[in-house]
C-alpha positions, -999 to 999 in steps of 0.1 A, spaced: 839 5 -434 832 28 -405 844 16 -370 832 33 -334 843 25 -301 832 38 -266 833 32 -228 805 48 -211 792 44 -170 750 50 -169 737 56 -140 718 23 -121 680 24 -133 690 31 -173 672 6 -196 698 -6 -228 687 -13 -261 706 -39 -273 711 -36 -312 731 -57 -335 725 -77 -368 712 -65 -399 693 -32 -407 671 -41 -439 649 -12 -433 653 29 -425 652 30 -390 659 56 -366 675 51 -332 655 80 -305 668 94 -275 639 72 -256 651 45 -266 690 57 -256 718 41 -248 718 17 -276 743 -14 -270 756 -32 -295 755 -68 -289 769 -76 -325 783 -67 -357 760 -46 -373 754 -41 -413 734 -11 -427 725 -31 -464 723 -9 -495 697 15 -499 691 16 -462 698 40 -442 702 42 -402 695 71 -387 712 80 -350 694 114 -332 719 137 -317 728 133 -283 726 92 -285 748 70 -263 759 42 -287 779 15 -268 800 -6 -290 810 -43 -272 850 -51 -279 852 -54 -312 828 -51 -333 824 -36 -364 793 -14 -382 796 -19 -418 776 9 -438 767 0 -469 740 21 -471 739 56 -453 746 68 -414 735 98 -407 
């Protein structure tokens, strides 16, 4: 189990994608489409894998979890 956890401030005018659930596909997560909130626990099943671009903003509500079962990269 992998657990992340961040506070950020964006500036007024920033769009959010909110992200939670479960990831049954590949998927990537693009810096258009950055910062990424998640809304809910999110599971990455087997097989799968989620891929985050570098220089993403991933905002993590209080408490919840990513559970990778498949691959983060």
């Amino acid at each position: 189990m992998v657990v992340f956890g961040m506070v950020a401030v964006m500036p007024c005018g920033w769009t959010v994608t909110n992200v939670g659930g479960r990831i049954t596909e590949d998927t990537t997560w693009t810096f258009s489409g950055s910062p990424y909130e998640v809304t809910s626990d999110i599971t990455i099943d087997p097989g799968v894998t989620l891929s985050i671009e570098s220089g993403e903003v991933v905002q993590f509500r209080q408490y919840l979890v990513l559970y990778v079962d498949g691959t983060l990269q």
